[in-house]
C-alpha positions as CSV (number, residue, x, y, z in Angstrom):
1,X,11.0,1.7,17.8
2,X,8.2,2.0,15.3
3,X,7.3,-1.1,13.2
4,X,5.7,-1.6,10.4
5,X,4.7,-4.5,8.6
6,X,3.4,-5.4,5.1
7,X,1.4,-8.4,4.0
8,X,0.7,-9.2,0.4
9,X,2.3,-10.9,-2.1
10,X,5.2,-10.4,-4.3
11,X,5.6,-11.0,-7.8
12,X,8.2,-11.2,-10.7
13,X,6.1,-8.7,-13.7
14,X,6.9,-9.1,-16.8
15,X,6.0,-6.1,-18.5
16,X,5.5,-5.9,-22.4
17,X,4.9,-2.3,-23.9
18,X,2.8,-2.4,-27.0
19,X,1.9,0.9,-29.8
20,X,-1.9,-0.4,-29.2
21,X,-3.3,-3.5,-27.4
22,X,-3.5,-6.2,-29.4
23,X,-6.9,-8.0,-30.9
24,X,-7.7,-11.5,-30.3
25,X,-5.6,-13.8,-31.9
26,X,-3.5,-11.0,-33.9
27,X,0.7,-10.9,-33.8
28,X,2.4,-7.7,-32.6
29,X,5.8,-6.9,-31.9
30,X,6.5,-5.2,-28.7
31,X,8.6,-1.8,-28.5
32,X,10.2,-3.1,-25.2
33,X,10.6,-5.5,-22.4
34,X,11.3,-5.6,-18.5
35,X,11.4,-7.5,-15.8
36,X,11.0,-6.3,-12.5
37,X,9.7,-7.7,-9.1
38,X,5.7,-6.5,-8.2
39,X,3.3,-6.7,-5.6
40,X,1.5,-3.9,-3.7
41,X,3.5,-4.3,-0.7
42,X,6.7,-4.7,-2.0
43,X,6.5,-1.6,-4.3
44,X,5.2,0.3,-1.3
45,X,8.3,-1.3,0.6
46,X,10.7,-0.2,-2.3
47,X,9.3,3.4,-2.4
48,X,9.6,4.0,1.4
49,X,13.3,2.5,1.4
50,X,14.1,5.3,-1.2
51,X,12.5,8.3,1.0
52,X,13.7,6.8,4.2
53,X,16.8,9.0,5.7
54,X,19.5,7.3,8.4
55,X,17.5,9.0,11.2
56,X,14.1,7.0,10.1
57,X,16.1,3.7,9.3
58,X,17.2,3.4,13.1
59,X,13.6,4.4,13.9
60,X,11.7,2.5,11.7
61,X,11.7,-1.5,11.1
62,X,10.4,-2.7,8.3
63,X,8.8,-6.3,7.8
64,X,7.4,-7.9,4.6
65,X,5.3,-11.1,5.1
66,X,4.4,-12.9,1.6
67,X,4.5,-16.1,0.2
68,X,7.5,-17.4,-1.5
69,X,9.3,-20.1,-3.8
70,X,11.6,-22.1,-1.6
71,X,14.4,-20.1,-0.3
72,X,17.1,-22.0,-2.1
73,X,15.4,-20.8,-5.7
74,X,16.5,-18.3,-8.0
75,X,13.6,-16.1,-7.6
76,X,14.1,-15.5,-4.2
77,X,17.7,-14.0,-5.3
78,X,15.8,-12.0,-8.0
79,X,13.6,-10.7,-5.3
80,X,15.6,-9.8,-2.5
81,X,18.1,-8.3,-5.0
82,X,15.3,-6.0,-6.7
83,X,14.7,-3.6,-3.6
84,X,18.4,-2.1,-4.0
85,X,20.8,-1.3,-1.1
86,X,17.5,-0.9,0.6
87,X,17.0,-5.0,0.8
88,X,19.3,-4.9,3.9
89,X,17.2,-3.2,6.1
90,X,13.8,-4.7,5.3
91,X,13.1,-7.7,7.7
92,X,12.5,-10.8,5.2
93,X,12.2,-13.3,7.6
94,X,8.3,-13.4,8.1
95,X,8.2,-14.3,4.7
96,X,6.9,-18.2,3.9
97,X,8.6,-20.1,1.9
98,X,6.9,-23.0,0.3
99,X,9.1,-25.6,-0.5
100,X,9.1,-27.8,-3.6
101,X,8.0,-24.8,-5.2
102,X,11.0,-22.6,-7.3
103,X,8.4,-19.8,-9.0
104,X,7.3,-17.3,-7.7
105,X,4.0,-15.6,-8.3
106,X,4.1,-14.2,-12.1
107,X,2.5,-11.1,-13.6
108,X,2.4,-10.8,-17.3
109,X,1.7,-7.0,-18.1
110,X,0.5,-5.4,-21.7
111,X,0.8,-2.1,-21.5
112,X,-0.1,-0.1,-24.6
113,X,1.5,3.3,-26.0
114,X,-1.8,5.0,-27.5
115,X,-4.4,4.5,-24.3
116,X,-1.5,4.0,-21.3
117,X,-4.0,1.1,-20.5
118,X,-2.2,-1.7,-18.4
119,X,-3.7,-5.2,-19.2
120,X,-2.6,-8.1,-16.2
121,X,-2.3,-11.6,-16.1
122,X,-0.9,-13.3,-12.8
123,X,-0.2,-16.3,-12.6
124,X,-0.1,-18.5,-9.1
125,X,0.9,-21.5,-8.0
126,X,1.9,-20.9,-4.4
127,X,-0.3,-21.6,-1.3
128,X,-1.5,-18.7,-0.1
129,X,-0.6,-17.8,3.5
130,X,-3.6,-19.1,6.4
131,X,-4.5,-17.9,9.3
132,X,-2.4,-20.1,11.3
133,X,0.5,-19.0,9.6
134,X,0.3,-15.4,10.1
135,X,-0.8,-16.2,14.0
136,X,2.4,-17.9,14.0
137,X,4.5,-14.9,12.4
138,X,3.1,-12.6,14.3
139,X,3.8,-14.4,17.9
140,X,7.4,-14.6,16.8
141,X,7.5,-11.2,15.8
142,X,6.6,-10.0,19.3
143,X,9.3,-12.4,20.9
144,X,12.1,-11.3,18.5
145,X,11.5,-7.8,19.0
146,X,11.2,-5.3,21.7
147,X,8.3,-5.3,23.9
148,X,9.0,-2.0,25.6
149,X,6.4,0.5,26.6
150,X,7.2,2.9,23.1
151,X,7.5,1.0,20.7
152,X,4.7,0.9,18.2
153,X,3.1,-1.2,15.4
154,X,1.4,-0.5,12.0
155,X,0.5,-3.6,9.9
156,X,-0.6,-3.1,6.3
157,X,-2.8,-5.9,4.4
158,X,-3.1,-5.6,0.3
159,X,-6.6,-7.2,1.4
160,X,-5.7,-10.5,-1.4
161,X,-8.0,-12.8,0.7
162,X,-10.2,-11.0,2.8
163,X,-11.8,-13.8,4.9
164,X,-8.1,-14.7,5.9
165,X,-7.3,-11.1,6.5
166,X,-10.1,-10.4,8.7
167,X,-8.9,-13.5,10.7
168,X,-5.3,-12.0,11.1
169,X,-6.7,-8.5,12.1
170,X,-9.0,-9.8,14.7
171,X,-6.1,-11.8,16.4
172,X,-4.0,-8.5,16.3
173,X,-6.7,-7.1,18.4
174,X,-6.5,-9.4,20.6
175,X,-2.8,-9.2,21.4
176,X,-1.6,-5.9,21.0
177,X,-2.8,-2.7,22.9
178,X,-4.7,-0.4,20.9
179,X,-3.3,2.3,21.5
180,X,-0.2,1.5,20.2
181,X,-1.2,0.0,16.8
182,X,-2.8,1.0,13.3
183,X,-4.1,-1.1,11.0
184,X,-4.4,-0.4,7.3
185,X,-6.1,-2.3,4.6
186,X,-6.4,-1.8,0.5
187,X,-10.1,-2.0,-1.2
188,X,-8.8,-2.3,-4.8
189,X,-9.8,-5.2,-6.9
190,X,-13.6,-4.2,-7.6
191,X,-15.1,-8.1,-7.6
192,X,-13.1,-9.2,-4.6
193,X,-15.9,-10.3,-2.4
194,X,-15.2,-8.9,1.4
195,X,-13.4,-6.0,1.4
196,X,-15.7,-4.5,2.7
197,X,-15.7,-6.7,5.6
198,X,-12.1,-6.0,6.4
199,X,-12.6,-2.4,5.4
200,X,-15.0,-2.1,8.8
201,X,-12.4,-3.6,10.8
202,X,-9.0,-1.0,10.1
203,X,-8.3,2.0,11.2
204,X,-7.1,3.4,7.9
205,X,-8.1,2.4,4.7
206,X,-7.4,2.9,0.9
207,X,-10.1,2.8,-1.5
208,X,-9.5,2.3,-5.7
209,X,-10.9,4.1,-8.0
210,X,-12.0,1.0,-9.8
211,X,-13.6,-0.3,-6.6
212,X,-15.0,3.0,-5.8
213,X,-17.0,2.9,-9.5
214,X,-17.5,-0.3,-9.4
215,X,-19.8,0.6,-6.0
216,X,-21.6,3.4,-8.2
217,X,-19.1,6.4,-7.0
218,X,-18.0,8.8,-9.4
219,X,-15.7,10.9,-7.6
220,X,-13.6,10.2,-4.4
221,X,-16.2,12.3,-2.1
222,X,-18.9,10.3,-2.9
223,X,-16.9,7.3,-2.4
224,X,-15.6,8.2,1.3
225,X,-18.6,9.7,2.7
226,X,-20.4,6.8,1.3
227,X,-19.0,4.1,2.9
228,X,-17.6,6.3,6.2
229,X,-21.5,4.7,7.9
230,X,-19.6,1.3,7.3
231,X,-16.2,1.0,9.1
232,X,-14.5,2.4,12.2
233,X,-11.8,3.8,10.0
234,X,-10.5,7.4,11.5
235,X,-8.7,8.2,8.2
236,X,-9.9,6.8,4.7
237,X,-8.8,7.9,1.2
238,X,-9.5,7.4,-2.2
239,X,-7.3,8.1,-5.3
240,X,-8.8,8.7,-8.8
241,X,-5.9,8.9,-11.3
242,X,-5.2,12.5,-13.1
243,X,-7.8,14.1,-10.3
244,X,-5.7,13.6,-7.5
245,X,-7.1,12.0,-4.4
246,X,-9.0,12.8,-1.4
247,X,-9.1,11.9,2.4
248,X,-12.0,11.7,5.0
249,X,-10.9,12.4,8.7
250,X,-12.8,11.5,11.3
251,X,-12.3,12.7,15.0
252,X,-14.3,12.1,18.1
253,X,-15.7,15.4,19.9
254,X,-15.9,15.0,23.7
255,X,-18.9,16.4,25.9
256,X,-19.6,16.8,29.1
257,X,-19.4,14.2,32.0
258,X,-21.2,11.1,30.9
259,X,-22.0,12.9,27.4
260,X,-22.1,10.4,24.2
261,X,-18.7,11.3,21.9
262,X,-19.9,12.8,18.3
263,X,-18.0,12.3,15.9
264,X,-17.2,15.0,13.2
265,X,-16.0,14.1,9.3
266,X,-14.0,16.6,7.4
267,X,-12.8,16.1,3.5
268,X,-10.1,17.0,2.1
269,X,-9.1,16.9,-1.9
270,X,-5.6,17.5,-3.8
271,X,-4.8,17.6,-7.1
272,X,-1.6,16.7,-8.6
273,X,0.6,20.1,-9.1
274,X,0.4,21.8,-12.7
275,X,4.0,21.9,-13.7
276,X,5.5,25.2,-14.4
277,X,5.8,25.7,-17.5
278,X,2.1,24.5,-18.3
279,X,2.1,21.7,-20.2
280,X,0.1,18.5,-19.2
281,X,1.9,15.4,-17.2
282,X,3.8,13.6,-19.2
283,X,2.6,10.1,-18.1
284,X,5.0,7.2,-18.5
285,X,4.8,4.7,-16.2
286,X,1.6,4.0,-14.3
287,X,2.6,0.5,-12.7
288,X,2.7,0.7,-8.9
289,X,1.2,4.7,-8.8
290,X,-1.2,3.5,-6.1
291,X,1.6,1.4,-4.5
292,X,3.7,4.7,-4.1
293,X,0.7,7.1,-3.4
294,X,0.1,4.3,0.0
295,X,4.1,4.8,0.3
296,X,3.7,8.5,0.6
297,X,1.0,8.6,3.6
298,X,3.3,5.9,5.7
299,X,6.2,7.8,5.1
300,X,4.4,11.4,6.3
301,X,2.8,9.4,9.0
302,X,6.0,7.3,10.3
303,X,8.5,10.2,9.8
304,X,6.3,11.9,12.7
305,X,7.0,12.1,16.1
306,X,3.5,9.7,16.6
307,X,3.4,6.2,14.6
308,X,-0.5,6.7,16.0
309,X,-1.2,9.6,14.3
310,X,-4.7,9.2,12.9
311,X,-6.6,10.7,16.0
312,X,-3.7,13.3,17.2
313,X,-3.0,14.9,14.0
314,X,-4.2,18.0,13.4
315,X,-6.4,18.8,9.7
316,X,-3.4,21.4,8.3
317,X,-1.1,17.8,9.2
318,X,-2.9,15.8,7.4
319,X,-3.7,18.0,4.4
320,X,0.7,18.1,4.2
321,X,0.5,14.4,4.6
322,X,-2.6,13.9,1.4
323,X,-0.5,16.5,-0.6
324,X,3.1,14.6,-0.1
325,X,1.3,11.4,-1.5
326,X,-0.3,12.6,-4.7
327,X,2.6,14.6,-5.4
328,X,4.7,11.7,-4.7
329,X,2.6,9.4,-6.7
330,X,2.5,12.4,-9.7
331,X,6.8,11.8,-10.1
332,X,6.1,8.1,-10.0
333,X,4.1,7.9,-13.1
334,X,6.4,10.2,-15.3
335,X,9.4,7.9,-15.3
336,X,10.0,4.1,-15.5
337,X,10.0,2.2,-11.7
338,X,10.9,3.7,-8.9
339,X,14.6,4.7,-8.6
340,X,13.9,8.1,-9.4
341,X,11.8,8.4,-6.0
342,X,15.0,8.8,-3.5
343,X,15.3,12.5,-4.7
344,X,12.1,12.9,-3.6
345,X,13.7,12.9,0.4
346,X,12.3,15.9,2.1
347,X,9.5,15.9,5.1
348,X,6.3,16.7,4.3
């Protein structure tokens, strides 16, 4: 059994789309309204529930861990409701409810017709998850589920407070075999203060755009083989919008008896597919792109025969898996949500 499980939170967006984003202190009436459940994780969650087939469900367990209103609120209806027929298969369980509280977190998002600029306001009033917590889920994890010799674990952090992040990944370390576990990790909000630490500790990570400038970058090259000196990371990828994304892969090359392992990068860059008839992408809907580009690599990399697949898989392999997510993430943003997705169902 492979397992994989998310940790960020999940919110309720309320999304308002405007002609042109507003001035201060200036009335506008929006063209349209909706209210759908967010969060990095979840969205990623969502997406892979739509590409999953039956084969992968009875392969693959899902489990979200986020902080939540009490379970007897209405928003936790609204939530578990919002990820479809898919709801039933993701484990909810780790999730921590905080009782006395019946809100969950709240994202108010203004999101304007002439740039296709997205302006958010969250809103929080839950305790965020600590350490002990996540120690706690994860022991109970390991009891409720299988311990035999295959099965496998990838664990996924949106990175929302990196001190407490770096906590839970150390204590993973510490009591799971390494060979049998990946760890991923976002760098997206560009003044969070210690990604970078976390980003040092996974085994995969996920650089912004925003970040990347934000750290002087100006193209996703720059970005990977800048900060590749900095973590142990074997696979790291950055995704800049319209351009596409790229990946740096980095494998160990063996010597001779007692020889020192070198290590050799390689990069690798796609760009969303022109459509055939010529014209430009018809952007749409922008919201959770990123969320369903990270959705794309777990689902090329958990639909193989190898949940560890960041040192065994060969360049061509992961060039299939790069392409599968920008494409993926190139039919997100030309329609609303995520529904449209489950067409999207073949292997890359």
């Amino acid at each position: 059994m492979k397992h994989l499980v998310l940790t960020g939170a999940c919110a309720l967006d309320t999304i308002l789309t405007v002609p042109a984003y507003p001035p201060e202190d200036a009335k506008q009436r929006a063209s349209s309204l909706q209210v759908r459940r967010g969060g990095n994780c979840p969205n990623t969650l969502e997406v892979l529930h739509h590409l999953f087939s039956p084969s992968d469900q009875a392969d693959i367990k899902t489990h979200l861990i986020s902080t939540l209103p009490a379970q007897n609120s209405p928003a936790i209806t609204k939530i578990h409701s919002s990820f479809g027929p898919g709801s039933t298969k993701i484990d909810f369980s780790p999730c921590i409810h905080r009782e006395g509280h019946t809100e969950s977190v709240s994202s108010y998002i203004i999101r304007s017709l002439e740039t296709g600029s997205r302006t958010v306001v969250n809103y929080n009033d839950l305790p965020e998850m600590t350490p002990d917590e996540f120690e706690r889920i994860l022991d109970t994890l390991l009891l409720s589920n299988s311990k035999e010799e295959e099965d496998s674990w990838w664990f996924h952090f949106e990175g929302r407070i990196p001190s407490t992040t770096l906590q839970c990944i150390h204590y993973i370390r510490t009591h799971l075999p390494p060979n049998t576990t990946t760890i991923s990790v976002e760098c997206e909000k560009p003044n969070r203060e210690g990604l970078t630490s976390i980003a040092a500790e996974a085994d995969v990570v996920f650089y912004s755009s925003s970040w990347a400038e934000s750290r002087g970058y100006h193209n996703p090259e720059a970005c990977l083989r800048g900060e590749a000196p900095s973590t142990r990371a074997s696979l790291m990828l950055c995704t800049w919008g319209a351009s596409g994304a790229g990946m740096l892969t980095r494998r160990k090359l063996g010597g001779g008896s007692g020889a020192k392992l070198q290590e050799e990068d390689e990069y690798i860059h796609h760009s969303p597919a022109t459509p055939k008839d010529g014209k430009p992408i018809k952007v749409v809907d922008t919201i959770g792109a990123g969320d369903t580009f990270i959705a794309g690599l777990l689902y090329a990399s958990l639909s193989s025969s190898s949940l560890h697949m960041v040192d065994a898989s060969s360049s061509s392999s992961q060039k299939e898996k790069l392409a599968f997510a920008v494409e993926l993430a190139t039919k997100k943003v030309q329609d609303e949500g995520f529904a449209h997705l489950a067409a999207q169902q073949q292997q890359p």
